[in-house]
N, C-alpha and C positions, 0 to 999 in steps of 0.2 A: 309380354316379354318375360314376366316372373316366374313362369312353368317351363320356360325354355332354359332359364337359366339357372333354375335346380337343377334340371336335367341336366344343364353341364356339370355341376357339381358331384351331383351320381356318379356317373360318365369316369371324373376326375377321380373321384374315390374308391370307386369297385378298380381302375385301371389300378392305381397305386397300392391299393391291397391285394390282387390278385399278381401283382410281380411279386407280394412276399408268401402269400398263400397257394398261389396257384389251384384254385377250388372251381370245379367246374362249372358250380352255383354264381361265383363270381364272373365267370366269362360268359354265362348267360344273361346275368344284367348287365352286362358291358354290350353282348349283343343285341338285344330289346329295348335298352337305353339310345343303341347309335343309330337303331332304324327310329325309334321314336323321334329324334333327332335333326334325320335327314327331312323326315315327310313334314315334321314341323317349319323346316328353316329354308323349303326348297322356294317357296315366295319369297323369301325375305332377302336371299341370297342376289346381290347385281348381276347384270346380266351377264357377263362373262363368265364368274362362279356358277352362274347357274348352269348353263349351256356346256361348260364344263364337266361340272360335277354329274347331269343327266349323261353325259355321252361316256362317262365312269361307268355311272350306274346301269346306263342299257345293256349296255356289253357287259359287264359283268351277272347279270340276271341272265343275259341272254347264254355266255359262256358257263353258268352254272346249271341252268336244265339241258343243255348239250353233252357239256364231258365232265360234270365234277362225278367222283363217283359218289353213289346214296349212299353209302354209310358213313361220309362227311359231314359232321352236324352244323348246319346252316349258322345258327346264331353263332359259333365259333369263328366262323367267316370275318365279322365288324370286329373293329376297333385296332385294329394293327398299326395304327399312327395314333392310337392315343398318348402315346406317351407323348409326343409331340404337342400334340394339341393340349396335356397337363399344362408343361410347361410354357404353351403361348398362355394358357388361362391364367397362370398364377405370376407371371414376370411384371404384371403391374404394381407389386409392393415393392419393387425395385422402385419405382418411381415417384412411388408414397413415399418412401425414407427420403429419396432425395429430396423432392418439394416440403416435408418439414423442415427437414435441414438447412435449407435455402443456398445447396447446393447450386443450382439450375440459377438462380441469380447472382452468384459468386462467380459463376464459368461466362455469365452475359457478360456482367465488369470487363471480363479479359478483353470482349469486341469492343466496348467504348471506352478503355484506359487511355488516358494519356492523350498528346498532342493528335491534331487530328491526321489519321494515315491517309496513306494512298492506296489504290486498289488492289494492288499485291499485298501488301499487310492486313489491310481487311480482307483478302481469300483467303489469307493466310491465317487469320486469327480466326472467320471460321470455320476451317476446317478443322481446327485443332479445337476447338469448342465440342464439334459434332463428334468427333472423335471420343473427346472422352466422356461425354455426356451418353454418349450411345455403349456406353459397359452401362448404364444401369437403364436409362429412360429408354432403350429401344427404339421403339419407332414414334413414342412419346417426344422424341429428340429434334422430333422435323418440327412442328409446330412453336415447340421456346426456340428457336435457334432462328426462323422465317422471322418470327415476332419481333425480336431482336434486332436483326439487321435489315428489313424492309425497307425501313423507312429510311436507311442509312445511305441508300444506294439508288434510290429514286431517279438519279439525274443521269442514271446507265444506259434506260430505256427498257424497254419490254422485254425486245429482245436478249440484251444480255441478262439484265436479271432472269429471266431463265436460264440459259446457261449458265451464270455464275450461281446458282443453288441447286441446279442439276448436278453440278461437277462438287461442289465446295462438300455438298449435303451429301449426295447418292456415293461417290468415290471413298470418303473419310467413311461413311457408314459401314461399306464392306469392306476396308481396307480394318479397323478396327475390329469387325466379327471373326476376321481368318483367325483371330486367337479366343475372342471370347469363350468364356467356358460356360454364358447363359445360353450359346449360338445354340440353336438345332438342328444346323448340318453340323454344328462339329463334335454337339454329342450323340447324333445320328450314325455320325463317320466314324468316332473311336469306338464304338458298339459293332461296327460291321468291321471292322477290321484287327480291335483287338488291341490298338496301339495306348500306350500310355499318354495320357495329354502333358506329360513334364516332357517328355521325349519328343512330341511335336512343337511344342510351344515355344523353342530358339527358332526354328525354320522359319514359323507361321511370323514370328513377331518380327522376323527380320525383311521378309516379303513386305509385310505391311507398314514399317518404317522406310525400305526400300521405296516402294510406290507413292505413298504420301510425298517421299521428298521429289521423284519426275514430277507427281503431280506438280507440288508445288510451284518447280523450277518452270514447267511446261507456261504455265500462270504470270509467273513472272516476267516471261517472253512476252505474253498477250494483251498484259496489263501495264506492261509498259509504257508510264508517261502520259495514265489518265489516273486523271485526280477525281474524289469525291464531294463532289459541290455540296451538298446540302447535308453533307456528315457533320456533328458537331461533336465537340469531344466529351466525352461522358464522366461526368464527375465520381462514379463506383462509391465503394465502400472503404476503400483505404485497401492498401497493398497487403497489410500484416491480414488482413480480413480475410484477403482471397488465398494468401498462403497458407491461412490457418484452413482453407475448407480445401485445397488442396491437397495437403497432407492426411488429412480424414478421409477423404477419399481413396489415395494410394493407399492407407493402413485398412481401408473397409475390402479392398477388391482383393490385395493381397491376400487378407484373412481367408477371403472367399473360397479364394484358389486351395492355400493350402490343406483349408477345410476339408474342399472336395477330392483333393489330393490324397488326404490322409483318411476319408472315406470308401474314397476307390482301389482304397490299396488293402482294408481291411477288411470290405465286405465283397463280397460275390455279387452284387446287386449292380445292373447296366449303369453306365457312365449316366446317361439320361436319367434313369431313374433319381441317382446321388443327387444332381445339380435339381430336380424336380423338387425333391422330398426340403433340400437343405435351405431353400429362395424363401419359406415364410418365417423360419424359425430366427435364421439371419439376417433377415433386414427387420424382424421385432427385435431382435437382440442388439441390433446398430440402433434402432429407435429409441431402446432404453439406456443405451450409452448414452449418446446426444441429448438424455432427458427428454422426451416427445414420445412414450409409450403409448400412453393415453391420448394423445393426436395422432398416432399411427392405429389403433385398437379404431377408432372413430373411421378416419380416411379410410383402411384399408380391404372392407368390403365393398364400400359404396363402389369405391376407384374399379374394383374384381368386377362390381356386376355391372359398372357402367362400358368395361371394356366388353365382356359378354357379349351384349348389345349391339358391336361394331363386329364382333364375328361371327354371325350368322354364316355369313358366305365362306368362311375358312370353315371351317366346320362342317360344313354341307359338301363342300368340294374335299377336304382328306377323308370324310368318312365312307364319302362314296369311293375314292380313291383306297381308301384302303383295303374296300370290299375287292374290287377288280385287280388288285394288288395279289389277294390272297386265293384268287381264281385263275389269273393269268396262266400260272407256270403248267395248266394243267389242257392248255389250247395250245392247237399246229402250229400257231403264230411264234409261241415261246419256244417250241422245239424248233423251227427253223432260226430264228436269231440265236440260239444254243449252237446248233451249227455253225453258225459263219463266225460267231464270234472266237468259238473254239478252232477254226480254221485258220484265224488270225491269228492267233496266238501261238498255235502250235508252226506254222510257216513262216511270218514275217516276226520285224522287229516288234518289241515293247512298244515304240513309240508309235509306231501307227495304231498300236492298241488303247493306245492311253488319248490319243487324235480321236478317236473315233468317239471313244465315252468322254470328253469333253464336250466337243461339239455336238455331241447326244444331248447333251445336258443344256447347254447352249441354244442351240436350235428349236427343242423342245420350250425353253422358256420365251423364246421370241411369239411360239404361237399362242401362247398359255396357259402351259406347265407352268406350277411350282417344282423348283429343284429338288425339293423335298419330295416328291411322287415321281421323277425322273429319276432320282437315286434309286428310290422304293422301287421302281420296275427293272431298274437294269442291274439290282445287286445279286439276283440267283445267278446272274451271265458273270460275274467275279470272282467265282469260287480260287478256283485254277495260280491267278493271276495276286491274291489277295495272300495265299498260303508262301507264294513265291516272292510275293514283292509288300508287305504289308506296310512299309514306312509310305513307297512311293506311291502307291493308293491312296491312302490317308492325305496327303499334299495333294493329290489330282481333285479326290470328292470334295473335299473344302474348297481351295482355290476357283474349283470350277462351277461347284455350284453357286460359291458367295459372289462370284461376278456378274450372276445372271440378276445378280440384287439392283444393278446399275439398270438392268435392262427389261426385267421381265412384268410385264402389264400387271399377270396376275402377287408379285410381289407389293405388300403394304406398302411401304415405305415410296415407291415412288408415285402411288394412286395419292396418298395422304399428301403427299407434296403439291402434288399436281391441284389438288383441292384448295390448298391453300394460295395457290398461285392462279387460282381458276380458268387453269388451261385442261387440255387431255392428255391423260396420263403417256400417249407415244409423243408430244411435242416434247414431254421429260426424257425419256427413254432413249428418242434417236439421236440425241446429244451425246451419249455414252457410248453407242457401239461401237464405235472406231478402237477407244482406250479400251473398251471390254475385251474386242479380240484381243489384242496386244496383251492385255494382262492375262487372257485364256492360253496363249500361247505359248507366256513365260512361264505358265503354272505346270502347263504338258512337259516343258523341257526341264524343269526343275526335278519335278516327278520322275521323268525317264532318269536324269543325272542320278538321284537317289538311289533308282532300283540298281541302276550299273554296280555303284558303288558300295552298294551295300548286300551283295549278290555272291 
């Protein structure tokens, strides 16, 4: 695993030097590096990832001795999602500073505070756990959060303990990313469309405190008047305890933002790039505030290359994805969706247009897209529409894609759940689709309302 996992690090560092150098030499070890990469990781990768990312890569090999033209140079082909992949590689010091801090034990307390609840206050408390746990620990966040309340809820049954960590867990997850600025659709989306993240970030927050509270409400209907038999109430650390690690948190995230804020406002350099370069320097700089440098300096390569390890299969599936990404636009197949798309757009309304690339995005996830290679294939067909409507874009790509988080197989977050719950990962998934349309829906008409009004 330790030659694969330099390999990422190469990978990661020619990407991040080659956005400030742009050296040709540099995008040839990014291309050498991500074929080294794939042929390494295409065992390793599960079977989904794999059968996936081969049905990337056929076609793409297959569409580049057909119609790429020969004076296109091959290794410039790979790595067009690495910035993506920088950022899945390095978001694990997020979660090193929180577990020195004993952040993640601070946010448990909130589930077992106090007199023992009833089943609405325990969905409620965590949802609000995962929620704010998931700005730093990511998909880190399923596993302390499952731990936490398991055993709490025993007397539910199978079946609803599944759905109530389907819904509590997978809902507060993507309801909290529509704003995160570590998300990589949403700095995938502000890079394709140009928007300012202070400028989306009332919409997005408001969507996502919106939906959390149907959720809620939805909950409190369903939970109605069952109690928690074998919950006991949990002694915590003291209230002043948890407020002090509260406010550390709100003062780390805010910092975060405005950091990247005031990065993306001074440098020319992709939104993604900012939030990629700024995640190690800032959570060692939170680690030396909190005093724990030197426990974070310890933890936070181990934490880097044990996560590595678990991404074989993302890796292998965007790099091959990226290859057919940067091939695609030059096969019959891309020229006829060019067509129809620009058909639509020029004859009917916005909102059949914005209908159509959601449930692209949607649908594709149900068979085993990631959103992120959905987006990647449908944003040459946005030009048009993006110049004309760029707020209301910005709200369709995030919304639509962060909801396929609830649903899409090959998304972490619900496979990692499902492990932990030791079921498969569509008994998690089909619990969500019903609120996913609904929230896909409201995110199309949010979008269209924008472009109108801001037209």
């Amino acid at each position: 695993m330790s030659h694969i996992f330099y390999l990422f690090i190469i990978l990661v560092g020619s990407y991040l030097l080659n956005e400030v150098f742009a050296l040709e030499a540099l995008q040839n070890v990014i291309g050498i590096t991500s074929i080294a990469i794939i042929l390494l990781t295409v065992k390793k990768a599960g079977p989904l990832y794999t059968w996936v990312g081969l049905s990337f890569l056929l076609l793409a090999i297959i569409s580049y001795v057909t119609v790429m033209p020969i004076d296109e140079p091959f290794l410039s082909l790979f790595g067009s999602l690495g910035g993506l992949l920088s950022l899945l590689f390095l978001l694990p010091c997020m979660s090193v500073v929180i577990s020195i801090g004993r952040y993640d034990q601070a946010l448990g307390n909130i589930i077992s505070h106090g007199p023992r609840p009833t089943a609405t206050t325990l969905y409620r408390r965590t949802s609000l756990v995962t929620y704010m746990l998931t700005l730093f620990l990511n998909v880190a966040t399923v596993p302390v959060v499952v731990s936490a309340v398991n055993n709490k809820i025993k007397s539910l049954g199978k079946e609803k303990i599944q759905q109530f960590f389907s819904h509590s867990l997978l809902r507060a997850y993507a309801f909290v990313l529509l704003w995160s600025p570590t998300e990589m659709l949403v700095a995938a989306t502000i890079d394709i469309t140009g928007q300012n993240f202070l400028t989306l970030l009332p919409t997005l927050l408001v969507i996502s405190i919106l939906f959390m509270s149907v959720d809620w409400y939805l909950h409190s209907r369903r939970y109605k008047g069952i109690n928690i038999d074998a919950l006991e109430a949990g002694e915590g650390n003291g209230q002043k305890h948890v407020t002090k690690k509260l406010l550390q948190m709100g003062l780390a995230i805010t910092t975060f933002i405005v950091l990247v804020l005031l990065f993306n406002t001074l440098s020319t350099q992709t939104f993604l790039f900012i939030v990629t370069t700024l995640i190690v320097p800032f959570t060692y700089g939170w680690a030396l505030f909190i005093k724990r440098g030197k426990r974070f300096r310890t933890l936070a390569f181990t934490r880097v290359k044990g996560n590595a390890g678990q991404m074989h299969g993302l890796f292998f599936l965007f790099l091959s994805a990226g290859f057919f990404v940067e091939v695609f636009p030059y096969t019959g197949v891309f020229e006829q969706l060019q067509m129809m798309l620009q058909h639509v757009y020029d004859n009917y309304t916005v909102l059949l247009f914005y209908a159509i690339i959601g449930f692209f995005i949607f649908g594709l996830a149900l068979i085993g897209f990631h959103p992120l290679i959905s987006i990647a294939l449908i944003t040459p067909f946005l030009g048009d529409v993006v110049a004309a409507y760029p707020y209301g874009v910005s709200i369709l790509l995030i919304g639509g894609g962060l909801c396929t988080i609830m649903i899409g197989p090959l998304n972490v977050t619900p496979t990692i759940l499902a492990m932990q719950l030791r079921v498969s990962p569509f008994a998690i998934i089909k619990r969500n689709i019903p609120f996913a349309l609904v929230f896909l829906t409201f995110i199309i008409l949010v979008a269209y309302g924008f472009s109108v009004l801001m037209s």
